[in-house]
Structure formats: structure tokens, C-alpha cells
MARVEX-884145 format. One record per residue (C-alpha): x, y, z. Coordinates in steps of 0.5 Angstrom, whole numbers, plus 2048, in hexadecimal, padded with zeros to 3 digits. Example, Ala and Ser with C-alpha at 12.3 -4.5 7.8 and 13.67 -1.06 7.14 Angstrom:
% MARVEX-884145
  px  py  pz
 819 7F7 810
 81B 7FE 80E
***
This chain:
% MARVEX-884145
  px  py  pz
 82F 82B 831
 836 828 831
 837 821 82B
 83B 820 826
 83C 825 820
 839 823 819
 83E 822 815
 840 826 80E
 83C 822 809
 840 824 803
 846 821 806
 843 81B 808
 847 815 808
 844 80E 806
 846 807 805
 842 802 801
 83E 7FE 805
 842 7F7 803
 849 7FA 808
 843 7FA 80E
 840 7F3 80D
 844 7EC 812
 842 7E8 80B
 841 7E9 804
 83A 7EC 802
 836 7E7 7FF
 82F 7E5 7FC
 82C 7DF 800
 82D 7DB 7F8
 835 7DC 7F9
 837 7DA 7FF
 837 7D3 802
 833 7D1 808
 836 7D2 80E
 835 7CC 813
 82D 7CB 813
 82D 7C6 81A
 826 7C5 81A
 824 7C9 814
 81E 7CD 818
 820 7D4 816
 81B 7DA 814
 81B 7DA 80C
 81B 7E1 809
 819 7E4 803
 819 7EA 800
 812 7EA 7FF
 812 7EA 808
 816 7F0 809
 811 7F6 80C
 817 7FA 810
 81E 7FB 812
 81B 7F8 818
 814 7F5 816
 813 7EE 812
 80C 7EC 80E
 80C 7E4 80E
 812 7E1 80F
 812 7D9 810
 815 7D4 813
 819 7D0 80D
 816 7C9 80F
 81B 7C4 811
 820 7C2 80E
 823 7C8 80A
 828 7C6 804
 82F 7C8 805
 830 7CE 7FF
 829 7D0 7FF
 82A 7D6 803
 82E 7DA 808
 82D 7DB 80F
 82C 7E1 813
 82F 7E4 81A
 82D 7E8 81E
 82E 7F0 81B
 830 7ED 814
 82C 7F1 80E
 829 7EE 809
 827 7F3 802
 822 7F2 7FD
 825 7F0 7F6
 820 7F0 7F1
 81A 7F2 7F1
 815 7F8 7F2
 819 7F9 7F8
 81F 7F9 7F7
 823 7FB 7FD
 81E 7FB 803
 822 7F8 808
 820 7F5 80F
 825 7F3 816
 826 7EE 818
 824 7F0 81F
 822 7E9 822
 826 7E3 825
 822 7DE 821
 825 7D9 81B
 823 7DB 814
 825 7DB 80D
 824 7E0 807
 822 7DF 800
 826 7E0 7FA
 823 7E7 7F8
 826 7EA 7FF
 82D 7EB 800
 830 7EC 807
 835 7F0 80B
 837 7ED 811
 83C 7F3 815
 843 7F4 817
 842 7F7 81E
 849 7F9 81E
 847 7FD 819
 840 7FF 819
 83A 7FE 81D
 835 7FB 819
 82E 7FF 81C
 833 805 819
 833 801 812
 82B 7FF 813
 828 806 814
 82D 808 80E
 829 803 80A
 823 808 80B
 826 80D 808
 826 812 803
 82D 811 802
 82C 809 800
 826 80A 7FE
 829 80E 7F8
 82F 80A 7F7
 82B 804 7F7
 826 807 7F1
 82B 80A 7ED
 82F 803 7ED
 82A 7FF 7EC
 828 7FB 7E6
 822 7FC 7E2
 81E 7F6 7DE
 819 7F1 7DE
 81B 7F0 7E5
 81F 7F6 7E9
 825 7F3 7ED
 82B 7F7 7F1
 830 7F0 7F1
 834 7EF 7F7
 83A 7F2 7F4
 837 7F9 7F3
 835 7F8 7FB
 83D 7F7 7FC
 83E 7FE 7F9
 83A 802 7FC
 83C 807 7FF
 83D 809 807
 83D 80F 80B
 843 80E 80F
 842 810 816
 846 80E 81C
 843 808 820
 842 80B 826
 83E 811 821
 83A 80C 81D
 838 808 823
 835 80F 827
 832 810 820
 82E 809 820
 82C 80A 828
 829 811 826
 825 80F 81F
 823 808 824
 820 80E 828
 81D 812 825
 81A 80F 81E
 816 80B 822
 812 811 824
 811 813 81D
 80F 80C 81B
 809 80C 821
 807 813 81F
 807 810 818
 803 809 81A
 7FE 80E 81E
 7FC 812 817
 7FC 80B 813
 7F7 807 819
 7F3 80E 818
 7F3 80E 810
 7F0 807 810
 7EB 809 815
 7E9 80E 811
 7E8 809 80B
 7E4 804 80F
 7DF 80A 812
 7DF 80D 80A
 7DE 806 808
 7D8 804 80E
 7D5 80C 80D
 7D4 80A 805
 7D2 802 806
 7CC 805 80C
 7CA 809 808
 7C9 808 801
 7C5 800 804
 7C0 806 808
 7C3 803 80F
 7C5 80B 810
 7BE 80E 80E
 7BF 814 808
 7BA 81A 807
 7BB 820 804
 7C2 820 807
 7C1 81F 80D
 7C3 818 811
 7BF 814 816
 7C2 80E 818
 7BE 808 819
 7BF 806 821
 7B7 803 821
 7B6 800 81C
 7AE 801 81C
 7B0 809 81B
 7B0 807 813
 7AC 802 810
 7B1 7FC 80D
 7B1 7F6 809
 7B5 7F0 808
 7B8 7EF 802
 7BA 7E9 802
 7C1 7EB 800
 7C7 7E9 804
 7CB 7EF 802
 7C5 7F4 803
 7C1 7F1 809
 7BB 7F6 80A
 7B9 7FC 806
 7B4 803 808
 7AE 7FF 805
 7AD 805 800
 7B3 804 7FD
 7B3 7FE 7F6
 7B8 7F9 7F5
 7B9 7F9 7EE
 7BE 7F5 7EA
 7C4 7F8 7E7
 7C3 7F8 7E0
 7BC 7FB 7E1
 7C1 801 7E4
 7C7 802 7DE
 7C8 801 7D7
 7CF 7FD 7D6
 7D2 801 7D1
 7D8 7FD 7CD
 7DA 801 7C8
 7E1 801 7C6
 7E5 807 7C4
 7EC 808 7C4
 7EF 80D 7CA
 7F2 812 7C4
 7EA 814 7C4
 7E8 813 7CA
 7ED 815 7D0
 7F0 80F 7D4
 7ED 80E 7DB
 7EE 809 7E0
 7EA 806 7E5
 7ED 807 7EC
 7EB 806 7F4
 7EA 80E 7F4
 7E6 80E 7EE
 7E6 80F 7E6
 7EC 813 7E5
 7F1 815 7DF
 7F5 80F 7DD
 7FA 80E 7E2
 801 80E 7E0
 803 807 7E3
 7FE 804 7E0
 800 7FF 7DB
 7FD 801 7D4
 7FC 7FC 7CE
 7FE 7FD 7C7
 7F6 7FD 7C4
 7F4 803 7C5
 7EF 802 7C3
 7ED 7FD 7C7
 7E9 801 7CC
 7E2 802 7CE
 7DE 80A 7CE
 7DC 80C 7D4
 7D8 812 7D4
 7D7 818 7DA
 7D2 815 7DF
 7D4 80D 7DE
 7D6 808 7E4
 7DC 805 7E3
 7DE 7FF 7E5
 7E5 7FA 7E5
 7E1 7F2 7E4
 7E8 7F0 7E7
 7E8 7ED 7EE
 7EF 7F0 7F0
 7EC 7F7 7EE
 7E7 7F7 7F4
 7E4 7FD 7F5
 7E7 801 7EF
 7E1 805 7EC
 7DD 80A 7EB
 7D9 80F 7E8
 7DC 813 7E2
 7DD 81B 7E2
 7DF 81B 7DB
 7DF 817 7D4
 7E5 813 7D3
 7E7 80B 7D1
 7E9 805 7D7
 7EC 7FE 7D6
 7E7 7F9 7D3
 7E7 7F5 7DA
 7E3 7FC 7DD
 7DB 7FB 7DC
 7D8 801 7DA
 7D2 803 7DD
 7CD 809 7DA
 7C7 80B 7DF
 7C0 80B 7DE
 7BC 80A 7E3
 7C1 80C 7E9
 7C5 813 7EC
 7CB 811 7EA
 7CF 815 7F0
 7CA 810 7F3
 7CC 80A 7EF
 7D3 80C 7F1
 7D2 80C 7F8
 7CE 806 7F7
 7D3 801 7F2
 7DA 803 7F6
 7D6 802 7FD
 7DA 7FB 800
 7D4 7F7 801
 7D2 7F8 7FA
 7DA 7F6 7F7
 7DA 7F0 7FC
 7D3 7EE 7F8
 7D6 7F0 7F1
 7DC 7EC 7F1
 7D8 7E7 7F4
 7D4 7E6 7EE
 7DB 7E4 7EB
 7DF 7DF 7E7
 7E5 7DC 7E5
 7EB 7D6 7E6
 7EF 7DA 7EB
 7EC 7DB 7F2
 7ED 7E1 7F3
 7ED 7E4 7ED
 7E8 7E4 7E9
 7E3 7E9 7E5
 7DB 7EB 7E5
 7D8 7EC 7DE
 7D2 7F0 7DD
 7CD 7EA 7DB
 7CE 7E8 7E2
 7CF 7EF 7E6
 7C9 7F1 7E2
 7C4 7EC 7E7
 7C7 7EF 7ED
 7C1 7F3 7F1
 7C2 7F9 7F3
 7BE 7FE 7F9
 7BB 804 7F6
 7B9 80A 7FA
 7B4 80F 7F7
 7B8 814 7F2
 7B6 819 7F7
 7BA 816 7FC
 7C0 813 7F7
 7C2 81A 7F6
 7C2 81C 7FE
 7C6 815 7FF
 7CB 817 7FA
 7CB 81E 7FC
 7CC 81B 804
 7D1 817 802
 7D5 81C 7FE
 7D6 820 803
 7D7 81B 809
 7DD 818 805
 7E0 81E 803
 7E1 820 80A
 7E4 819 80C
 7E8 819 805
 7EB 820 807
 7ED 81C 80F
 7EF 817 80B
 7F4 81C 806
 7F6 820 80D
 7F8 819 80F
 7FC 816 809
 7FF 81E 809
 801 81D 811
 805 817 80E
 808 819 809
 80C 81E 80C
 80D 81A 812
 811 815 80D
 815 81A 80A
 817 81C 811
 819 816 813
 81D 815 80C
 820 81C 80D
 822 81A 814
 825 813 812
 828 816 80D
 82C 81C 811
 82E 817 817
 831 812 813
 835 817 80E
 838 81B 814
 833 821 813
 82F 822 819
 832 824 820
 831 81D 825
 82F 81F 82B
 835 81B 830
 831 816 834
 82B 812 835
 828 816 83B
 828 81D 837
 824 81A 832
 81F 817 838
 81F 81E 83A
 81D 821 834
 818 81B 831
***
């Protein structure tokens, strides 16, 4: 395959990023409006930028737009976070459209004599800037890279003709990467959706259990059933009781400190040993016992879906509520309490100021009635559940692995393109041919 040889990394030549620009680069804060005619532009934020290529809200401005209150936006300008948890992600400007960008972004707009700005904008994908971008980065109540730092950045310097083969190259082949990676992640939620149906089926007797093996209700006159009354329930195998909550668990609210008792956290996945970004208080001491066999559940509106049975004794945060079993299987119970019907129904029992942060306390959780199958049939649920959502979270692990090592490789591949170490093919048909 004929194309152009990759260069010697170790002699590579590079430029700071502000010798490449046709203007200065700025924040949207720092620079003077341009002329904003009938002020009908696209506003963007940081908070809108998804990808190189992709936006998440951005709107329209209103009109009129106030001289000084942004910059505007060209077609193939780049604009880079500032400040921020995602400092440095970037996004090309690629449309024809009028639109202007907020202060905590700084914008490169291209010398074309001098650079091809698809060039610069995969480079924005790289290792290389990526690198760059978290060592030079500010760390504080709020991280910032200002534009002064952008400025200095550091260039692969390629020829012209090289970095626009590069650009059409990465133009051609990431996108197959990115499709490969969309399908997995399109697979994985449906895996979720399937994970989270399965268990909602089950443990409200619409999927029938006995003694691990599943009969599906298509007739409902195969099984007797009765009518709860409840929205979240509907019907239930008429041998199964409806019992409230608190006749089930015992609240435990014992506070101990987690020098005692190891700290937990509360997560989507279950009870799992503290995580290292959860935030800690100062009063150790602050903490509820929880003991092996306990549910546990997050009280709080924007944890919905954190929960689960405990495999160990140990300590969670006071805005857990800590469930003891008495009259219930806890696998069951775990099932049961982490199923989607019964969240929606938990948080809907809620209170607070915000509408959509509030929090469930026991006294009202305690009220809520729940379906009870025979013990028998408790222990075969869980025993069906358990091995059906081990076998959808594998799935769901070989998925999230698949794309895992498909953004390394697109990583890996940007990274080679824009820094000269990879061997482009000449021109676009060769590519058409191995594609």
C-alpha cells in the first residue's frame, strides 16, 4: 500500500496552537460581539458540548443579542471548554448556521494558509492534547485551562497537504469505529431494559415461578389472580399476600462510626465497599449499622435505583434506610425492592421542597404494601432471578468491554494520525477498497 510514511516521533516539530489561528484565541467572555445583524444565533454552552461533531441543547439566543455578551461562531471555528469538569473537550463548528458561544469556552478559528482546521479538530481528540490539556490544567473549586494556555499548546507541525490527507483519513475511518461503538451501547440498554423488565415481570407474578421453573402467563385463566387495587401492582396469583412493608423489615437506626464498621455505599449495582468518589463527611461517627442480610436503600429521589442487599456488615451514610428482614427472603426482597415498579412506587411516596429532589422516610415507606409469594416460591424466584440477570449482566460486561477497547482504539488511531506515526494510505479510493 503506497501513502505517506509516518514520521519520526522523536524529531517531531510542533508550534503553539496560537501561530495556527486567523485570530486571536478567546473566550466568548473576552471578546467583543461581532456584528449580530438580527441577533438570531445558536447560543452555546459548555454544558451543550456532546462531541467533535455533536451538540446536546444548544438554543437559540432570543432576540436581540447585547453587543459584548458573546462571541460569534464560523463555519469549522473550534471552540474548548474552559472551566469545569470537562475542561478541554471540544467541538467543530461544522454548520453554515449563525451562533455564538458562552464564556467558559475559547474558540480557535483557523489560518488556512497554515493549517486545515479538521486537522486541528481531530487533533482536539487526541492523547497528545488530551495530555497537554490535564497537565496544564488549573485544579480548584472549579478546574479552568484559560485561553492563554490554549494559545500555548503545543502543534504537531505537519505540512499542509499531509495534515489535510490525515483529516480526510480519520474523517474516514473513525466514524466506522464510532458506529461499531453506538451498536454495542444501543445493545447494553437494551440489555437493561430486558434485565429491568425480566425482574418487574417476575417478582409481581406476571412471569409465574415454581421451584425454578418459569411458566409465562399468556392465558390469564392458567392462574388464578386477583386484583390489588394498586397501580404499581395490578394483579397478583391469588396465593400470594399483600402485606405492608413494615410488617416485612425492622428499620435499624443504629449509628456507629465506620472506623468500627467498614464504610459502604449505596449504588445502582448494589451494596459495595465505599467507593473512592464518594464524598465523605467529617463525623465518622455519623453512620447507620448495617448488618449482613439488610436491604439497604438510598431515601434520596436522585439515587433512584440505589439499593440492595448486603453481603457483609459494615456502615452507609444516615440518608440510607436500613432494612432488617423478618418475615421475607432477602434475595427475594432484593429482587423485589430494586425492581423498577417498585422504585417509581418508593419515590412516589416522597417529599420535599424541589420537584425533583426529594426524599422517602421510613414512616411512609413502611405503609407501602407489597406482594408476598409462599416462602417456597420466594426462594425459586430469587433462585430464577439470580441466574437470569447473571447471564444478561455477563452480556451486558461483554458489551461494555467491546466498547471499552473500541475507544482505545480510536484513541490509539487519532493519536498515531495527528502525531505522523501512522502510515496514511494516498487516496480516498484505496481506503473505499479496504473499508
Amino acid at each position: 500500500m503506497t501513502g505517506r510514511a509516518p514520521h519520526n516521533a522523536g524529531n517531531l516539530r510542533r508550534v503553539p496552537l496560537r501561530r495556527l489561528a486567523a485570530t486571536s484565541i478567546v473566550n466568548g467572555a473576552g471578546e467583543a460581539a461581532e456584528d449580530w445583524n438580527d441577533g438570531d444565533y445558536r447560543y452555546i454552552r459548555t454544558t451543550d458540548i456532546a462531541s467533535l461533531d455533536g451538540l446536546n441543547d444548544a438554543k437559540k439566543a432570543g432576540l436581540p443579542l447585547e453587543k459584548g455578551s458573546g462571541a460569534v461562531l464560523r463555519h469549522d471555528d473550534i471552540v474548548m471548554t474552559a472551566a469545569g469538569a470537562t475542561i478541554g473537550k471540544a467541538h467543530h463548528w461544522r454548520s453554515q448556521e449563525k451562533a455564538c458561544y458562552a464564556g467558559f469556552l475559547v474558540r480557535f478559528r483557523a489560518n488556512t494558509q497554515k493549517c486545515d482546521p479538521r486537522f486541528i479538530a481531530w487533533w482536539t481528540q487526541s492523547q497528545d492534547y488530551s495530555h497537554q490539556v490535564s497537565a496544564g490544567a488549573v485544579r480548584s473549586t472549579i478546574d479552568n485551562f484559560s485561553a492563554g494556555k490554549y494559545r500555548a499548546l503545543q502543534v504537531p507541525l505537519l505540512s499542509l497537504e499531509d495534515q489535510v490527507s490525515r483529516a480526510e483519513y480519520l474523517d474516514h475511518e473513525v466514524p466506522k469505529i464510532d458506529a461499531m461503538i453506538e451498536k454495542q451501547r444501543a445493545l447494553v440498554d437494551r440489555l437493561h431494559r430486558r434485565r429491568a423488565s425480566v425482574i418487574t415481570a417476575t417478582v409481581t407474578g406476571q412471569t409465574y415461578v415454581i421451584g425454578g421453573e418459569v411458566t409465562m402467563i399468556a392465558n390469564p385463566k392458567l392462574i388464578e389472580r386477583r386484583e390489588t387495587g394498586l397501580k404499581w401492582l395490578g394483579a397478583i396469583p391469588s396465593e400470594w399476600q399483600l402485606r405492608r412493608l413494615g410488617s416485612l423489615f425492622r428499620e435499624r437506626k443504629e449509628t456507629v462510626s465506620d472506623t468500627d464498621y467498614e464504610p459502604l455505599s449505596v449504588t445502582m449495582q448494589g451494596i459495595v465497599p465505599q467507593m473512592a468518589n464518594v464524598a465523605k463527611t467529617m463525623n465518622n461517627d455519623a453512620r447507620k449499622l448495617v448488618r449482613s442480610g439488610d436491604f439497604v436503600i438510598n431515601s434520596r429521589s436522585d439515587r433512584k435505583g440505589s439499593g440492595g442487599v448486603a453481603d457483609r456488615d459494615g456502615s452507609v451514610s444516615l440518608i440510607s434506610i436500613v432494612l432488617e428482614p423478618h418475615d421475607i427472603d432477602p434475595r427475594y426482597a432484593h429482587h423485589l425492592l430494586r425492581s423498577t415498579a417498585f422504585q417509581e412506587e418508593f419515590y412516589r411516596w416522597g417529599s420535599g421542597i424541589v420537584a425533583d429532589l426529594w426524599s422517602t422516610r421510613y414512616q411512609a415507606m413502611s405503609r407501602i404494601q407489597l406482594p408476598l409469594p409462599p416462602h417456597g416460591q420466594q426462594v425459586a424466584i430469587a433462585v430464577y432471578l439470580d441466574n437470569i440477570t447473571s447471564k444478561i449482566d455477563a452480556l451486558i460486561a461483554r458489551s461494555e468491554r467491546l466498547i471499552e477497547l473500541s475507544q482505545e482504539r480510536r484513541s490509539a488511531l487519532i493519536t498515531a494520525a495527528v502525531t505522523g506515526q501512522l502510515n496514511i494510505p494516498s487516496d480516498t479510493a484505496t481506503l473505499e477498497g479496504a473499508a
